[in-house]
BAMIBA-92196 format. One record per residue: residue number from 1; residue in one letter; z, y, x of N, C-alpha, C in turn. Coordinates in steps of 0.05 Angstrom, whole numbers, m for minus. Example, Ala and Ser with C-alpha at 12.3 -4.5 7.8 and 13.67 -1.06 7.14 Angstrom:
REM BAMIBA-92196
SITE  num  residu    n_c3    n_c2    n_c1   ca_c3   ca_c2   ca_c1    c_c3    c_c2    c_c1
SITE    1       A     156    m114     264     156     m90     246     156     m66     264
SITE    2       S     142     m45     257     143     m21     273     157       1     258
***
This chain:
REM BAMIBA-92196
SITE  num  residu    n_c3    n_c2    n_c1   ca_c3   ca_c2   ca_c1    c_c3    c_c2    c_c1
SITE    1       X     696    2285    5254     705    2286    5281     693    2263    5298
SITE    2       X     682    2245    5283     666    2224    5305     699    2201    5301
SITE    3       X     685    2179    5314     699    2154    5326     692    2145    5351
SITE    4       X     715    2140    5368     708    2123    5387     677    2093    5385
SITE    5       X     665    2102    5410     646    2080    5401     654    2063    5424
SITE    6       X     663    2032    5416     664    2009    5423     639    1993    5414
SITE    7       X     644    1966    5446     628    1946    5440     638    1926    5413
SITE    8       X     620    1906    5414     623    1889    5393     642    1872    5399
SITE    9       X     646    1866    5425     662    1848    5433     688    1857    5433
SITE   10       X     689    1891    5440     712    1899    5432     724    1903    5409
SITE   11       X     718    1908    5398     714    1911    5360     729    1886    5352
SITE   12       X     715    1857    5366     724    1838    5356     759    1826    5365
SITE   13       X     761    1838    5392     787    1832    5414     810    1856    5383
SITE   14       X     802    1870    5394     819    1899    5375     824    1893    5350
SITE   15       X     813    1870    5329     805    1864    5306     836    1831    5315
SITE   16       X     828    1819    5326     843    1800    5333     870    1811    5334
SITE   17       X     874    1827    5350     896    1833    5362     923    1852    5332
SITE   18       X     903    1860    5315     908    1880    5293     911    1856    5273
SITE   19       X     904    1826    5263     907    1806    5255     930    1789    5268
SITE   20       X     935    1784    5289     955    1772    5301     988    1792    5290
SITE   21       X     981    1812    5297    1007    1834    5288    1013    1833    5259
SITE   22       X     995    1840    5247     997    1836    5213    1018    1810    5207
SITE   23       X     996    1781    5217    1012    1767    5208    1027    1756    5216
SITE   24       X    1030    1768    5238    1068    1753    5256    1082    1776    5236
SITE   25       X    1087    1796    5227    1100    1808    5213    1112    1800    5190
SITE   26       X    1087    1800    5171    1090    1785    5147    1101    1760    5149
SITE   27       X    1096    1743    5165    1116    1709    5164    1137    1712    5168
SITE   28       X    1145    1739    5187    1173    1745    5187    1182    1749    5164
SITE   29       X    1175    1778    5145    1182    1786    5122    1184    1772    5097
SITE   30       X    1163    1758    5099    1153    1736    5078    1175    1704    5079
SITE   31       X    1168    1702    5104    1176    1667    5104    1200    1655    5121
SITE   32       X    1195    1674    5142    1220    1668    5170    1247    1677    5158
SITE   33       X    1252    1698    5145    1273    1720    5132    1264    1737    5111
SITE   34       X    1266    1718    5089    1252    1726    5053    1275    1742    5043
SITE   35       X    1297    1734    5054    1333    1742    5032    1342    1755    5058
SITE   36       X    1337    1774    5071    1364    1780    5079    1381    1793    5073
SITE   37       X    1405    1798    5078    1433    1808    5068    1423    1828    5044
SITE   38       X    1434    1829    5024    1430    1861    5004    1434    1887    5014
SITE   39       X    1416    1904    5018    1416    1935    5040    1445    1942    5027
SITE   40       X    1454    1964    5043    1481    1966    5053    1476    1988    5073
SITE   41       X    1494    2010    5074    1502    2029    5099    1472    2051    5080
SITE   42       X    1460    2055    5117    1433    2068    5115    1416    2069    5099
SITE   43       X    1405    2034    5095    1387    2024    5083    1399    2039    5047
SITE   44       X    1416    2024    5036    1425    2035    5013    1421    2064    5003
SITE   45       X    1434    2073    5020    1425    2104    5019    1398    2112    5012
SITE   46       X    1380    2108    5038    1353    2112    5035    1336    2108    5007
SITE   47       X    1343    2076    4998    1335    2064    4969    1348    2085    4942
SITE   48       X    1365    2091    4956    1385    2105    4932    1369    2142    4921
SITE   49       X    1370    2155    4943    1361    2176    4954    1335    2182    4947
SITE   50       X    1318    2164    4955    1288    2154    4952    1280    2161    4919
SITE   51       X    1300    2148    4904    1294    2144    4877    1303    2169    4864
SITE   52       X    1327    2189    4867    1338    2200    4862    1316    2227    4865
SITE   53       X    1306    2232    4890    1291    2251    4898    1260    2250    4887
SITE   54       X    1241    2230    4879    1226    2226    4865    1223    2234    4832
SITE   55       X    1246    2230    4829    1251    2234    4795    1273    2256    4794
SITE   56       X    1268    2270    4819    1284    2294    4810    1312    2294    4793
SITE   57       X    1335    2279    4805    1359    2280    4798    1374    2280    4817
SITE   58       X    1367    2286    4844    1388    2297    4865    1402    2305    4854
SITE   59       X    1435    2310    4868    1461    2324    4859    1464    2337    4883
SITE   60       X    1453    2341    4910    1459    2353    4923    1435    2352    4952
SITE   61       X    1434    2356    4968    1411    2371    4986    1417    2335    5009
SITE   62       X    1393    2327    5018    1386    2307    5029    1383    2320    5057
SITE   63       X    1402    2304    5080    1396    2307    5100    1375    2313    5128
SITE   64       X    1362    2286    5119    1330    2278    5131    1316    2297    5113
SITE   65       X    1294    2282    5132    1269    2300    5114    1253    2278    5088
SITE   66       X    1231    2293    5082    1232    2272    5050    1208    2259    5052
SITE   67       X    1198    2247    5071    1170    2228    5084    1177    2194    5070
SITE   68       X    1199    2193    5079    1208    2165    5080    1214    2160    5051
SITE   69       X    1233    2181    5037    1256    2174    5017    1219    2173    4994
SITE   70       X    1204    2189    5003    1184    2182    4969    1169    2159    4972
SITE   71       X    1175    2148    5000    1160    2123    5006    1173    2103    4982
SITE   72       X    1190    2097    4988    1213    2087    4983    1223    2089    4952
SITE   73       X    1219    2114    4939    1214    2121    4912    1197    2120    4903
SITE   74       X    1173    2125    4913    1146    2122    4895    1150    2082    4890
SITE   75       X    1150    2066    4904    1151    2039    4906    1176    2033    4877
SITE   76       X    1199    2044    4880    1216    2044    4852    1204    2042    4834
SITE   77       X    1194    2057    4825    1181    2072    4809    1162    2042    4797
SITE   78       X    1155    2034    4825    1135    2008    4810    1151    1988    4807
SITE   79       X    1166    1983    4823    1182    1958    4835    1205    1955    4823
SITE   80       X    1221    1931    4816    1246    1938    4821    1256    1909    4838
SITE   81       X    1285    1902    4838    1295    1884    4847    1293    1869    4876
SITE   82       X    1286    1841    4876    1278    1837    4900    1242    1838    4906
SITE   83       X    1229    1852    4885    1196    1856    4884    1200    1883    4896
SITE   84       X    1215    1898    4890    1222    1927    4914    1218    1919    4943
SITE   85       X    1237    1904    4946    1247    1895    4967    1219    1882    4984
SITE   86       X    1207    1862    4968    1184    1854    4988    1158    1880    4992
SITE   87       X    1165    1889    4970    1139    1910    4969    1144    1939    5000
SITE   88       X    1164    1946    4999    1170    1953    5019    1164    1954    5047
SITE   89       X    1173    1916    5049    1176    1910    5073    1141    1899    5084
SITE   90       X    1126    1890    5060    1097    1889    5065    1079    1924    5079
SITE   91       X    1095    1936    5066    1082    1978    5072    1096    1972    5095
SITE   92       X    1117    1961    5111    1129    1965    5138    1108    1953    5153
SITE   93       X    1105    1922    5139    1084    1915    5165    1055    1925    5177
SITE   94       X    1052    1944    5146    1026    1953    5145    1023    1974    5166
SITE   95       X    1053    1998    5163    1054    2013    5186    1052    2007    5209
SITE   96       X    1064    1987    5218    1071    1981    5245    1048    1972    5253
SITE   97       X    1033    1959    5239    1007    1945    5253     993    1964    5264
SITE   98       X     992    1993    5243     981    2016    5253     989    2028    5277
SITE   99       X    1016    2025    5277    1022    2037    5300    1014    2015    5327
SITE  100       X    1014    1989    5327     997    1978    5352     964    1995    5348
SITE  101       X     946    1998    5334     931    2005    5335     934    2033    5352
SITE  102       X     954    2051    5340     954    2078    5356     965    2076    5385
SITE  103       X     971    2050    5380     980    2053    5412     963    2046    5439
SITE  104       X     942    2026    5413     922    2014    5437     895    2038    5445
SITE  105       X     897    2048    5421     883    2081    5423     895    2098    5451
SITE  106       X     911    2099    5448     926    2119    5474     927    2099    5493
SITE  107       X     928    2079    5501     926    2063    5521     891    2057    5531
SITE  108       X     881    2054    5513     850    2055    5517     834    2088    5524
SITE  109       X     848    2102    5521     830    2131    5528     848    2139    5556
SITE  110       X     876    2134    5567     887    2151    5581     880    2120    5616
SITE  111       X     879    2092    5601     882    2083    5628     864    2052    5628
SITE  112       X     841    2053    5599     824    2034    5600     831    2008    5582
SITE  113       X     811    1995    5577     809    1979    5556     824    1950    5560
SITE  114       X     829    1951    5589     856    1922    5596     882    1930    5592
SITE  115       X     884    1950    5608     916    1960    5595     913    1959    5570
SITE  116       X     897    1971    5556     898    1975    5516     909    1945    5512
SITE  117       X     882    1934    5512     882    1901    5509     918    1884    5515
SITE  118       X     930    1896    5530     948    1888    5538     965    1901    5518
SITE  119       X     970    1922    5530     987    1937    5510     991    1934    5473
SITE  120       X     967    1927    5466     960    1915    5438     974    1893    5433
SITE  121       X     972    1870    5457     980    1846    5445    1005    1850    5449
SITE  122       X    1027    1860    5480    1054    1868    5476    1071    1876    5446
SITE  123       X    1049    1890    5440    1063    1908    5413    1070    1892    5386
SITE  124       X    1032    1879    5388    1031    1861    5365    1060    1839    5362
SITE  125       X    1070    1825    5386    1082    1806    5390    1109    1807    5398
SITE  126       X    1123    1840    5393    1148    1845    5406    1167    1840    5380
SITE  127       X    1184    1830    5392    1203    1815    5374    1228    1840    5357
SITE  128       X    1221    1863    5379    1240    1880    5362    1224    1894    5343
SITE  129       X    1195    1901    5359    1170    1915    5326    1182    1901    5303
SITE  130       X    1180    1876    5307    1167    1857    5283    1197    1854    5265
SITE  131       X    1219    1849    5278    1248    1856    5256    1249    1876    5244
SITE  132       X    1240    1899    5253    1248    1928    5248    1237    1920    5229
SITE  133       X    1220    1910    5211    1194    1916    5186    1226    1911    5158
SITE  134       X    1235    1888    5168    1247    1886    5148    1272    1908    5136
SITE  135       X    1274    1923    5159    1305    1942    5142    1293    1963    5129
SITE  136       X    1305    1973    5116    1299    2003    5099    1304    2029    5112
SITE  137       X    1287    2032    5138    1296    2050    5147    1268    2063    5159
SITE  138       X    1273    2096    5165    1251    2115    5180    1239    2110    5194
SITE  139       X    1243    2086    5216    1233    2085    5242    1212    2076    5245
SITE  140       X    1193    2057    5223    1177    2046    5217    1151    2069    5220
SITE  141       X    1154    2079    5190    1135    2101    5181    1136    2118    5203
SITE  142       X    1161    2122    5217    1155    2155    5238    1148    2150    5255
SITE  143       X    1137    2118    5269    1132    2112    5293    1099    2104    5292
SITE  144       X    1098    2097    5261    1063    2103    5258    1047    2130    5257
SITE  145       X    1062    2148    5249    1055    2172    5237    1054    2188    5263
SITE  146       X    1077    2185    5289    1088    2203    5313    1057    2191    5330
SITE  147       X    1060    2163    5333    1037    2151    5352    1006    2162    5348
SITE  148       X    1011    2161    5315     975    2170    5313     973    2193    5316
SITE  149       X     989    2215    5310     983    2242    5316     970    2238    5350
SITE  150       X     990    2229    5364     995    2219    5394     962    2213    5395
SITE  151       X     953    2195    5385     921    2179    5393     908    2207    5385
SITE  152       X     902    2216    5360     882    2234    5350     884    2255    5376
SITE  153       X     908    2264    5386     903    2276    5406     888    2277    5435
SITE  154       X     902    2251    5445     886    2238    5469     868    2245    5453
SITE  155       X     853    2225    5441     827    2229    5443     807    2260    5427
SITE  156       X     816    2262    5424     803    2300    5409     808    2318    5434
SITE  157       X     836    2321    5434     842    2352    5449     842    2339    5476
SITE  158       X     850    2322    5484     855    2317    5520     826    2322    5534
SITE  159       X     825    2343    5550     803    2348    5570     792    2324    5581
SITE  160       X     760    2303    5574     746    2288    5580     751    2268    5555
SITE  161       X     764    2282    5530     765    2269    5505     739    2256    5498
SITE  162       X     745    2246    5479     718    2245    5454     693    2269    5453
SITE  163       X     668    2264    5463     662    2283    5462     648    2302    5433
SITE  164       X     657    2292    5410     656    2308    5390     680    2331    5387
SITE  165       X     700    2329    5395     715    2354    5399     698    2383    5403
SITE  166       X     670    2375    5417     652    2401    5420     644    2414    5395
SITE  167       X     640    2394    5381     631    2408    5354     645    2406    5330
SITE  168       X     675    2398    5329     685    2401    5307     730    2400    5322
SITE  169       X     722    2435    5342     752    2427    5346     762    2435    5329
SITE  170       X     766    2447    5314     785    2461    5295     797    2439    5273
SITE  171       X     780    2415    5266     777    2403    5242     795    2374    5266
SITE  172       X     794    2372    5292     810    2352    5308     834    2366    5313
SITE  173       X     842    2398    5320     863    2402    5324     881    2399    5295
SITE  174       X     873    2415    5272     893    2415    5247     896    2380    5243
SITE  175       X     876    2369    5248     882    2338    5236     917    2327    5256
SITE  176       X     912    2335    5284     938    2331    5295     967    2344    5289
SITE  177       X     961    2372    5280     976    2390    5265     986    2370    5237
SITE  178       X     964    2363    5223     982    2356    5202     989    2321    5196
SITE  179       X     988    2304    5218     998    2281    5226    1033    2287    5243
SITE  180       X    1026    2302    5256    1057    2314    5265    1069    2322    5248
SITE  181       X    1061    2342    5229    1083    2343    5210    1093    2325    5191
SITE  182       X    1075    2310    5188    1084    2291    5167    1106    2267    5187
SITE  183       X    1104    2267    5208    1118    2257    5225    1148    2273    5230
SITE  184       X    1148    2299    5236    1166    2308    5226    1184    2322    5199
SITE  185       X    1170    2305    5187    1183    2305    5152    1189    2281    5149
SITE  186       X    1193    2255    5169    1198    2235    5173    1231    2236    5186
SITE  187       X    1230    2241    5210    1250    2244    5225    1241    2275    5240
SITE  188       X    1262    2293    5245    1263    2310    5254    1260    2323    5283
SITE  189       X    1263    2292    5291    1265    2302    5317    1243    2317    5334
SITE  190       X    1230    2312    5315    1193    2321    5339    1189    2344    5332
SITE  191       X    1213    2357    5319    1205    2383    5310    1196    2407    5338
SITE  192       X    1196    2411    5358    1191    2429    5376    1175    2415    5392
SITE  193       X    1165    2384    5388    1151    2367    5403    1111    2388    5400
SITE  194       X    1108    2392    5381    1082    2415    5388    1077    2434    5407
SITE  195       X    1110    2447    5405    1108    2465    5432    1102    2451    5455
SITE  196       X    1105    2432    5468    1093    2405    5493    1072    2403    5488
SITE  197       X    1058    2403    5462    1035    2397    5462    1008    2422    5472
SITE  198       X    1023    2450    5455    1018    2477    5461    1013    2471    5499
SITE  199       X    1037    2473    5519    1038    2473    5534    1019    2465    5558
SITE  200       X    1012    2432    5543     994    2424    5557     969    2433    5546
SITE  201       X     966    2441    5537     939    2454    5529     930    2477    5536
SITE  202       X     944    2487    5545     946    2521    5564     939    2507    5589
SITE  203       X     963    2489    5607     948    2477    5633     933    2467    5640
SITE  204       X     913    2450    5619     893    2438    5618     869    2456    5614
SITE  205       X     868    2474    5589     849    2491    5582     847    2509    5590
SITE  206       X     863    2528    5590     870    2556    5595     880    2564    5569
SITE  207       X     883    2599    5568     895    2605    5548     876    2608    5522
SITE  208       X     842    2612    5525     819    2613    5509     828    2583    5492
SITE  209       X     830    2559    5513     833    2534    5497     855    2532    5488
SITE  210       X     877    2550    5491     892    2540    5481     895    2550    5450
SITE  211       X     893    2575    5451     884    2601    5421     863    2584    5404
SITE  212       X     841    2567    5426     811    2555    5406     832    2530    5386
SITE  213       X     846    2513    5404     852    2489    5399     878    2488    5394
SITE  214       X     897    2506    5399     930    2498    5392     927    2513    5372
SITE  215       X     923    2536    5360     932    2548    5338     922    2540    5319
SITE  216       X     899    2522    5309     898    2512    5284     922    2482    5281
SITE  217       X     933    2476    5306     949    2451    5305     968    2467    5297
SITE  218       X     980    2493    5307    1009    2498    5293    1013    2513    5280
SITE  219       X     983    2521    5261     980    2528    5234     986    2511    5215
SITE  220       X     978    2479    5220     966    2461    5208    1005    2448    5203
SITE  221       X    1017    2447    5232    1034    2440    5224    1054    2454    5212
SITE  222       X    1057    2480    5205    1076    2494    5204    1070    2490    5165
SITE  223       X    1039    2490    5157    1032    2480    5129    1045    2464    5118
SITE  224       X    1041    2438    5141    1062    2417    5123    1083    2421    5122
SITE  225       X    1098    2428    5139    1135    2431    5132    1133    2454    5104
SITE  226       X    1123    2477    5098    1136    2493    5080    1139    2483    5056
SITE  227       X    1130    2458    5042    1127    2464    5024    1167    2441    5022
SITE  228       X    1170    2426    5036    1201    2423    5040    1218    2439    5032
SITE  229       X    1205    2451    5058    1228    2480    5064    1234    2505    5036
SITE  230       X    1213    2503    5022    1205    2517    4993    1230    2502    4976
SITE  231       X    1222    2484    4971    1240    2467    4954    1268    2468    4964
SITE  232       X    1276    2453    4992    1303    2475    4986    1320    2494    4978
SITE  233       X    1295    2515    4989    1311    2546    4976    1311    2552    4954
SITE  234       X    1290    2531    4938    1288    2534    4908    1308    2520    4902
SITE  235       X    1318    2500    4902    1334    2483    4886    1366    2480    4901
SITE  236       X    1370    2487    4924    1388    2496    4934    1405    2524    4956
SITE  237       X    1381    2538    4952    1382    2557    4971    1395    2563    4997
SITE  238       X    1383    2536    5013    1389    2531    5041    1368    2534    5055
SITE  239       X    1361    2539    5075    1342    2539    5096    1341    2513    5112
SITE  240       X    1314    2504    5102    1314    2469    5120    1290    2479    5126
SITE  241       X    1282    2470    5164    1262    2469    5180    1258    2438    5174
SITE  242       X    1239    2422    5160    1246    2401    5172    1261    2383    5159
SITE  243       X    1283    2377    5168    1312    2369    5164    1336    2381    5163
SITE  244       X    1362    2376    5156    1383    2386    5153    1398    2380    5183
SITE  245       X    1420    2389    5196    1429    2374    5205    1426    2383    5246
SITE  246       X    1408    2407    5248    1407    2423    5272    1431    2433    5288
SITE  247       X    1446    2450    5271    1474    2464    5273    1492    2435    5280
SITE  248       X    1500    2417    5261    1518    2400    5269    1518    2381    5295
SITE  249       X    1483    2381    5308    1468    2369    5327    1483    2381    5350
SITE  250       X    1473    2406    5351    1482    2425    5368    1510    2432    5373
SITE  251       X    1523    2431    5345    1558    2432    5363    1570    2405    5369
SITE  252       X    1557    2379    5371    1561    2353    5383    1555    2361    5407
SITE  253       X    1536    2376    5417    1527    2370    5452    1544    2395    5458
SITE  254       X    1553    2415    5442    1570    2433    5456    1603    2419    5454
SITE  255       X    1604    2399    5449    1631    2394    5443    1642    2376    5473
SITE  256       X    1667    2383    5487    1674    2383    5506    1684    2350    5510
SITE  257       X    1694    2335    5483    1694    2316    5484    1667    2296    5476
SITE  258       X    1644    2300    5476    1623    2282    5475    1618    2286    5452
SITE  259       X    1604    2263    5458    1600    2246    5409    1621    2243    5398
SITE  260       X    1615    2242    5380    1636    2235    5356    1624    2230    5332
SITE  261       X    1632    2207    5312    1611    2203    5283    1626    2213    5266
SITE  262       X    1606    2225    5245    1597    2246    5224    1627    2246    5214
SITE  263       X    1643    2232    5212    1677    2224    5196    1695    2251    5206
SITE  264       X    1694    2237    5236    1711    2260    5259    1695    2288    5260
SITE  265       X    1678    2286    5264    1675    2315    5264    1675    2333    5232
SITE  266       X    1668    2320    5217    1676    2337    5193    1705    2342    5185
SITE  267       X    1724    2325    5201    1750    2324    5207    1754    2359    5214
SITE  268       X    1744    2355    5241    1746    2375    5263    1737    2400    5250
SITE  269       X    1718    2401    5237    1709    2428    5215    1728    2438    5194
SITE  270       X    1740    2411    5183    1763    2418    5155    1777    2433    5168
SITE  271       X    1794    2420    5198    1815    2436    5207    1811    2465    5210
SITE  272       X    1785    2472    5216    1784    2502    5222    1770    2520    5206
SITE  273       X    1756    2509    5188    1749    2524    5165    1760    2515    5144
SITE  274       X    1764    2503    5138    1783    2494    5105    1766    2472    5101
SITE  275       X    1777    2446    5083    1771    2420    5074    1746    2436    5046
SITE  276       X    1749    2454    5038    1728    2468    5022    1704    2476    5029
SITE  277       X    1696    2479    5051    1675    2494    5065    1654    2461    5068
SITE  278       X    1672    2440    5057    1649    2414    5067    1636    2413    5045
SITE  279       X    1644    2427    5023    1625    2412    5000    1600    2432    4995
SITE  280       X    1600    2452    5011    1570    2471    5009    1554    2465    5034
SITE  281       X    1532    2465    5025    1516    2448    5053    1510    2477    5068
SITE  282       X    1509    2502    5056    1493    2526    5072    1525    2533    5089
SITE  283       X    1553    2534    5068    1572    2538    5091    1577    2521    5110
SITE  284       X    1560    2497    5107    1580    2472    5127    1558    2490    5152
SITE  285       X    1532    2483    5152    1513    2492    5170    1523    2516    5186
SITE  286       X    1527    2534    5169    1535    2564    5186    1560    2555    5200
SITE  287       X    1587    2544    5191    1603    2537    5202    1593    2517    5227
SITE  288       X    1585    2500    5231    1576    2488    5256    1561    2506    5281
SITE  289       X    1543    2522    5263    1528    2538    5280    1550    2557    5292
SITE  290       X    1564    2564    5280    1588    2584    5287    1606    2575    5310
SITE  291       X    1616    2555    5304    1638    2538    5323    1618    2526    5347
SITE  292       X    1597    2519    5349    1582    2517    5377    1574    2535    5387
SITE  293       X    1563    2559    5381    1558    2584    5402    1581    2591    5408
SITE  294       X    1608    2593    5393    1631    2593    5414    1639    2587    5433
SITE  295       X    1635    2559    5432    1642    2540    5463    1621    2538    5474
SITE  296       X    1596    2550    5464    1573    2554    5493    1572    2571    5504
SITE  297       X    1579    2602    5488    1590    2630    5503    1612    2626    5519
SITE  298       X    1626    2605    5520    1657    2605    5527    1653    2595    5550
SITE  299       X    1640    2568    5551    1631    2564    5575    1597    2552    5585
SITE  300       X    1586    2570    5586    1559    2566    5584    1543    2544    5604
SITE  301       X    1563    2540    5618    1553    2525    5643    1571    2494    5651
SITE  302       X    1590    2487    5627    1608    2471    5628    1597    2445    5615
***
């Protein structure tokens, strides 16, 4: 697909800036905050989950999707103790540095090499990037993985891209196809985020560009989710797009009193389907799905 061609001088700014991030990270992880608290809540989970789903001893069907948890297990596997723990949080910094890189990418193709420049060092030096490295949590990996799809795009598919997109789109669209998915086998949320992408690609191209250039992206991504979604139905015969966890999404925003955390509302489910219906993940799902098209047929406009 080609690379961006930069000067030397930029090479060297971009190179700086990708060095400065690294190791403000690592002094954090390493030296600033070596011990913090023993994971707990989320974090625990994740570590727990991680290991469980790697070595194939699940006892029951994982919410999220499984990007993170083999991160996290494959590292077990090598690691244990507090050598887990640093090994981890070194693959965080590694991500995130990536993700200033993807960001100075999309900042350098959509509005020039000062904004980038800028944008780079913001990133490198933001005090909430650089904590996040240390918890055990998704946001890390899905914010490298979401951004670069994000860059590979700008620069491939965006009309006045890279101009090797002429001769190798198919091999720039699936590459964005399967960075998104792996992004959404991270966190779920970006799951319909291709259709936006679809979209702009019709108003930009037309519909020729969009058939030339979107359909190998949502071939590409629809590849990576199945083989998830496989394993579910094999080992629990549920239907996961993705992630678990759509249906219960959806009867939170249909629910007339707001939010509510995961406690209360599985409360609110016992009462009307039975305290039995929580321990199957395919009845809990249908049951949610069930009880929110209710109150959105009921009042569709409320």
């Amino acid at each position: 697909m080609g690379v961006p061609s930069w000067s030397r001088d930029e090479r060297v700014q971009v190179g700086a800036v990708l060095a400065v991030a690294l190791t403000a990270r690592l002094i954090y992880v390493l030296a600033i905050n070596p011990t913090p608290p023993a994971p707990g809540g989320d974090d625990l989970w994740y570590i727990d989950s991680g290991y469980l789903l790697i070595t194939n001893r699940l006892r029951a069907p994982v919410p999220c999707g499984p990007m993170y948890l083999l991160y996290l297990g494959a590292l077990r596997l090598v690691f244990d103790g507090d050598a887990f723990l640093v090994a981890a949080r070194i693959g965080h910094s590694l991500m995130d540095t990536a993700t200033v890189l993807f960001l100075y990418l999309i900042a350098r193709r959509l509005f020039g090499r000062h904004a980038a420049l800028l944008t780079g060092a913001v990133t490198a030096l933001h005090p909430v990037m650089i904590m996040t490295t240390q918890r055990m949590a998704s946001e890390v990996q899905f914010m490298a993985l979401f951004t670069g799809a994000l860059a590979l795009y700008t620069y491939y598919l965006e009309p006045g891209g890279h101009r090797e997109v002429r001769d190798e789109p198919y091999a720039a669209s699936a590459a964005v196809g399967v960075v998104l998915g792996l992004a959404a086998l991270t966190r779920a949320v970006i799951l319909l985020f291709p259709a936006v992408l679809l979209s702009h690609l019709s108003i930009k191209r037309g519909l020729r560009g969009l058939i030339r250039l979107g359909l190998p992206m949502a071939v590409a991504f629809a590849l990576m989710l199945s083989p998830w979604t496989l394993y579910n139905w094999a080992k629990w015969r549920i239907l996961v797009i993705g992630a678990q966890g759509a249906s219960a999404n959806l009867y939170l925003g249909a629910r007339e009193e707001g939010w509510a955390g995961p406690s209360e509302v599985d409360a609110e489910l016992a009462e009307v389907v039975g305290e039995e219906t929580l321990h199957s993940p395919a009845a809990t799902s249908q049951a949610y799905m069930q009880l929110a098209l209710e109150r959105i047929f009921k009042d569709p406009f409320g």
